[in-house]
C-alpha positions as CSV (number, residue, x, y, z in Angstrom):
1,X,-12.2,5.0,-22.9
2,X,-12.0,7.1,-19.6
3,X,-14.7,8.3,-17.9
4,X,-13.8,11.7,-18.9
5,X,-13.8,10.9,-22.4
6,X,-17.5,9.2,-21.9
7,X,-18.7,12.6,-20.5
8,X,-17.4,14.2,-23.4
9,X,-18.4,12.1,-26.1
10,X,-22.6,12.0,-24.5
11,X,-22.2,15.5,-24.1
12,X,-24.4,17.0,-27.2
13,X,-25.2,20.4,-25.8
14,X,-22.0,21.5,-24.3
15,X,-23.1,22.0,-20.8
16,X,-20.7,18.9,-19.6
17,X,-17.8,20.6,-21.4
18,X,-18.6,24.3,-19.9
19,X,-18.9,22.8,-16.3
20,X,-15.6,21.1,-16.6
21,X,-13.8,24.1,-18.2
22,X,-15.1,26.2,-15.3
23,X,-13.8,23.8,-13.2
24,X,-10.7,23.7,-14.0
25,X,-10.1,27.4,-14.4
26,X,-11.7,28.0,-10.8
27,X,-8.8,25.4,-9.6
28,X,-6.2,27.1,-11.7
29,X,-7.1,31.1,-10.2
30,X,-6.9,29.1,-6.8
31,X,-3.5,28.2,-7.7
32,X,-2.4,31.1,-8.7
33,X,-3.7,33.4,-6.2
34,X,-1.6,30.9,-3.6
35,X,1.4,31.9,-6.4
36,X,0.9,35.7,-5.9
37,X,1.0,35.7,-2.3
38,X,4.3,34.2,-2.2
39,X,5.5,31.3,-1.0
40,X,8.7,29.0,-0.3
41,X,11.2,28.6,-3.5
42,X,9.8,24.4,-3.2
43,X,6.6,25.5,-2.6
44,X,6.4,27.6,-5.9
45,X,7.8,24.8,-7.9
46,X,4.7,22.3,-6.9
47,X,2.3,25.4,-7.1
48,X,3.6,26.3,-11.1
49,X,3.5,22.4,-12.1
50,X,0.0,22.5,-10.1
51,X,-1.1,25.7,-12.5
52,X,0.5,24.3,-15.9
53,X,-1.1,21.3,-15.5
54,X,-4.4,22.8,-15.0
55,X,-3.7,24.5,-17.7
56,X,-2.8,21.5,-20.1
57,X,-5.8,19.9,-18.9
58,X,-7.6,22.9,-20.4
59,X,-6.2,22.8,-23.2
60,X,-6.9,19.1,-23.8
61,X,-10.6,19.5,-22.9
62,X,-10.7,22.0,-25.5
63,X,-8.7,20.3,-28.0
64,X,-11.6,17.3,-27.8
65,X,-13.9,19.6,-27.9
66,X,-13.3,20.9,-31.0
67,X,-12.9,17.7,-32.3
């Protein structure tokens, strides 16, 4: 078990999930404010993998949450 998974699973209110959503959607506007004031072609391929993976990450979280 990772120790994001032990986080998750002694989280009974929530409040662990919420702080790591918020996390990870502060990193992903980060990401994508660096994406909308343009950058090299290379540069915006590492930037969108940077931002989809934030997003999957999100998604996961989410996923176990619900679970």
């Amino acid at each position: 078990m990772t120790n994001l998974e032990q986080i998750l699973n002694n989280d009974t209110n929530g409040a662990e999930v919420h702080k790591i959503k918020s996390k990870l959607l502060e990193a992903q506007a980060m990401v994508k404010r660096q994406l909308d004031l343009g950058c090299s072609p290379q540069q915006y391929q590492l930037l969108l993998k940077q931002y989809e993976a934030y997003t999957a990450a999100h998604a996961v979280v989410e996923s176990y949450e619900a679970n």
